[in-house]
N, C-alpha and C positions, 0 to 999 in steps of 0.2 A: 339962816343962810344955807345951810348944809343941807332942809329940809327941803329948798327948793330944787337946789343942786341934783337931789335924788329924785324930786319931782320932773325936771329936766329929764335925766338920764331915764326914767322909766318911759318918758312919753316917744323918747328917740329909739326904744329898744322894742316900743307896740307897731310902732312905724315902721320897724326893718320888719316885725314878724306877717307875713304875706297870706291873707285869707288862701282856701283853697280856690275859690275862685280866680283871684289875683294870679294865680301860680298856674293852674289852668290858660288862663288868656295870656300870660306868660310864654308856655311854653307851645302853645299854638303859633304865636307871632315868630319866634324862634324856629317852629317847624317852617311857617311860611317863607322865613325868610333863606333857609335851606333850602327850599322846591326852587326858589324863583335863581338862587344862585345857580344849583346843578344845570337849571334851565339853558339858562344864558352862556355857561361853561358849553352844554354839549351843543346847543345853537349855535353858537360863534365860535370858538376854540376847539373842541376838541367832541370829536364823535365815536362811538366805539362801533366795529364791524364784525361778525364772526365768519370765516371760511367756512362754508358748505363742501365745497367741490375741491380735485387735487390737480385744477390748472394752472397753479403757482409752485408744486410742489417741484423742486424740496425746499425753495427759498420760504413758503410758506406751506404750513401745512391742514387738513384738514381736522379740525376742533381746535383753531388754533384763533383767539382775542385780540383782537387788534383795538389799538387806537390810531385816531385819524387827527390828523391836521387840518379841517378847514379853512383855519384863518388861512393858510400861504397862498392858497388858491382864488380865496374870495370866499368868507361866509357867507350863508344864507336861510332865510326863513325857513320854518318846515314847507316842505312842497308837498306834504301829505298827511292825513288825519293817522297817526301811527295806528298799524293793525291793518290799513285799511287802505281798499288802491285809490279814495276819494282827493282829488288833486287839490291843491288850498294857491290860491293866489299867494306867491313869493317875493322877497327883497332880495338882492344881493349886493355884499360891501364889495370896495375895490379890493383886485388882488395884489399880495405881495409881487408875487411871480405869477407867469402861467406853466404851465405841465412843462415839462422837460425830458430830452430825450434819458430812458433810462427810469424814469420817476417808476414806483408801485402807487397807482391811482385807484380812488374808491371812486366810483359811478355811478350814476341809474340807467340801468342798462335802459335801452332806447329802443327794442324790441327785436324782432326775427330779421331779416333778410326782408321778406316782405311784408311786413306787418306794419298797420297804419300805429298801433299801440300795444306793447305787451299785454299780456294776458291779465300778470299782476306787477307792483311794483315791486323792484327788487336791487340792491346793490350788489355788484360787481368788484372785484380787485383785479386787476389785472399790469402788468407794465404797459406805459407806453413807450411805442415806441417807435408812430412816425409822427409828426406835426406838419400843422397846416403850410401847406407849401411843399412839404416834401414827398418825392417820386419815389416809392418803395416797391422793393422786388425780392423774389426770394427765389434761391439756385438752388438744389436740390440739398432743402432745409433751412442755408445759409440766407438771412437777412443783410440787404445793401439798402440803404439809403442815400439817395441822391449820389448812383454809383460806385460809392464806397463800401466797406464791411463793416456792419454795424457792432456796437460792443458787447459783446458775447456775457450774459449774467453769469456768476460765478456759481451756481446752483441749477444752470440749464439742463435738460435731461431729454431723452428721447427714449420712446419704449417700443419703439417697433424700428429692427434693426434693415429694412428697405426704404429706397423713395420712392416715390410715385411720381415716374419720369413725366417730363414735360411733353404737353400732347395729349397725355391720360385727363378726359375731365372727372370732375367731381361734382353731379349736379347742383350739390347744395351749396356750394361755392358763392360769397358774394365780389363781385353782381353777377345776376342771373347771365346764363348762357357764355360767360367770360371763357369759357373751353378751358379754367385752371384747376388748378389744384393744392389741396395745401406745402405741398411742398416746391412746388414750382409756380411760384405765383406773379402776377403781374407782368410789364411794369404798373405802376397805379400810382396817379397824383394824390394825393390828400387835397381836400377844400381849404380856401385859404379866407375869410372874410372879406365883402367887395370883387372878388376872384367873379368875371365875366365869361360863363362856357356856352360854347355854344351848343346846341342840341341836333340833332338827328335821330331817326329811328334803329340807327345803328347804336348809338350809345345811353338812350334815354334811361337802359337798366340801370346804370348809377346811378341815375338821378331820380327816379321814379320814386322812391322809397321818400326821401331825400326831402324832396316837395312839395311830395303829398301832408308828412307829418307838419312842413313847417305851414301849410294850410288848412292844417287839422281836421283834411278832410281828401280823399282820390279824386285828384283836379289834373292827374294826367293821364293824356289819352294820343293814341296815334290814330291819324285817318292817312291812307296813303301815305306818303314821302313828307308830310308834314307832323310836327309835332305841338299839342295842342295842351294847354294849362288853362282850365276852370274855361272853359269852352272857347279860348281866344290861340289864333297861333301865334305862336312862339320860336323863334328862332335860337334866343340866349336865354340866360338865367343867371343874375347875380347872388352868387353865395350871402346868406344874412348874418354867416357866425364862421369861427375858426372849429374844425373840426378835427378829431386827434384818432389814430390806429392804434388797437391796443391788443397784445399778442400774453400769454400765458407762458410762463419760464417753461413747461413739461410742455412741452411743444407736439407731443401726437396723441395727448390726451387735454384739451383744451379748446371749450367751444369761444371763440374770441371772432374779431374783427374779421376775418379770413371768412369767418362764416355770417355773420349778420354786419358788416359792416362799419360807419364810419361811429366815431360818439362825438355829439354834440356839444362844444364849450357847456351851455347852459345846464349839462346834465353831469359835470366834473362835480364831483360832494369832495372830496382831498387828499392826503397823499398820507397812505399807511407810514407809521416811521415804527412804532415797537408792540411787540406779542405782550400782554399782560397777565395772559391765563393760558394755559392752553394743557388737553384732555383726551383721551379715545373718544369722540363723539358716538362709537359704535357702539357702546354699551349701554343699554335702557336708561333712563336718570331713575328706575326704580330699584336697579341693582347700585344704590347711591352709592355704598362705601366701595366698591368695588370700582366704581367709577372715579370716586376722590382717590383709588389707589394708583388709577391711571394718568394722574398728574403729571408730566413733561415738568421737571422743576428745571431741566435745564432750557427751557425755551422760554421760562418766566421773565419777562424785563428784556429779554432778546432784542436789540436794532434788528430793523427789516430795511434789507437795500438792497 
């Protein structure tokens, strides 16, 4: 009886002990099954972004880690081969919310002023801070929407102590030939989806840009007093998407919406909420310890709002 009992117990004790193989294809599936989680986490939930530039600062600053929100906005597929400006056919889930006045939003940027397609793909953080529908203007510096004063971020800054009164243009100014300037700008509607404009050669600068990319190809052209899309005239043009303004806290060092324009719903990737890491970006990653000594421990875990 006992004899078998220990014959039992050894064949139960060969069966826990795991070839190296076993252990191997063990911990492969284990790896796999970490890839495909991380996966699915930074796909749908949660994206990290790093600040390059100091057009957020001082609410954000530059070597400073961000995590992203996607879900609240609507996740979505990769829209590109990472590394690489190669575009990949995308899904998007519904969104909690959409953008909101005030939001820190992560983008793809949508290119220059007058560019059919940036150069290369890149994200963007910046606040927004008109939404579709809304008439936004700016008085020398001060932002009003839809006639009002808009909410001033707690971190806003300005580094050059003039305006640039109204009247002064700025050719680089979006849209082209507006006669504005960044600190006296507008008034300017924001696009609203379904939003019916009608067109002339006086105002097709806004739209130009606008048109072309949602035909993915320059389909507008002016002959005379008429304006013409993909060689037909045209009088109006119905907006296809909700379109959002987006402005930089450091407000006279900040290339944003002022300068290349509106951002497309479909190009919103989510909404920064907290710093995870953040560093002197200026120092080589070759002077490595010198660089872990430039750690920001107090911006680690930091809310961003």
């Amino acid at each position: 009886m006992n004899s078998s009992k220990n014959e039992l117990r050894n064949s139960k004790k060969k069966e826990l002990v795991k070839t190296p193989t076993q252990k191997f294809l063990e911990f492969i599936k284990n790896l796999l099954f970490a890839v495909i989680a991380a996966l699915i986490i930074k796909t749908f939930l949660i994206e990290t972004s790093r600040v390059p530039t100091g057009s957020m600062e001082k609410t954000i600053m530059v070597g400073d880690f961000l995590f992203v929100n996607k879900f609240i906005y609507g996740s979505s597929s990769p829209r590109n081969i990472p590394f690489t400006n190669i575009e990949l056919p995308y899904f998007q889930l519904p969104a909690v919310r959409n953008p909101e006045h005030g939001d820190i939003v992560v983008f793809e940027f949508p290119g220059g002023r007058d560019e059919l397609k940036p150069k290369e793909i890149s994200n963007y953080v910046k606040r927004c801070i008109g939404l579709p529908g809304d008439t936004l203007e700016i008085k020398n510096k001060v932002v009003y929407i839809n006639g009002k004063r808009a909410h001033i971020p707690p971190h806003i800054q300005y580094l050059m102590d003039y305006i640039l009164p109204k009247g002064q243009t700025q050719p680089d100014i979006f849209p082209k030939g507006s006669g504005w300037n960044k600190d006296n700008y507008g008034p300017l509607v924001i696009p609203k989806k379904g939003e019916i404009v009608k067109l002339t050669p006086q105002n097709i600068e806004k739209w130009r840009t606008l048109i072309n990319r949602n035909y993915g190809k320059n389909v507008v052209s002016v002959r005379g007093n008429q304006v013409f899309i993909d060689n037909k005239p045209a009088e109006t043009y119905t907006v296809p998407q909700d379109y959002y303004f987006m402005m930089g806290d450091n407000r006279d060092d900040s290339f944003d919406s002022r300068f290349w324009g509106f951002v497309p719903r479909e190009k919103i990737v989510g909404q920064a909420f907290m710093i995870y890491w953040s560093w002197n970006p200026s120092i080589p990653f070759s002077d490595f310890f010198k660089l872990l000594g430039s750690v920001r421990i107090n911006r680690i875990a930091k809310l961003v709002h």
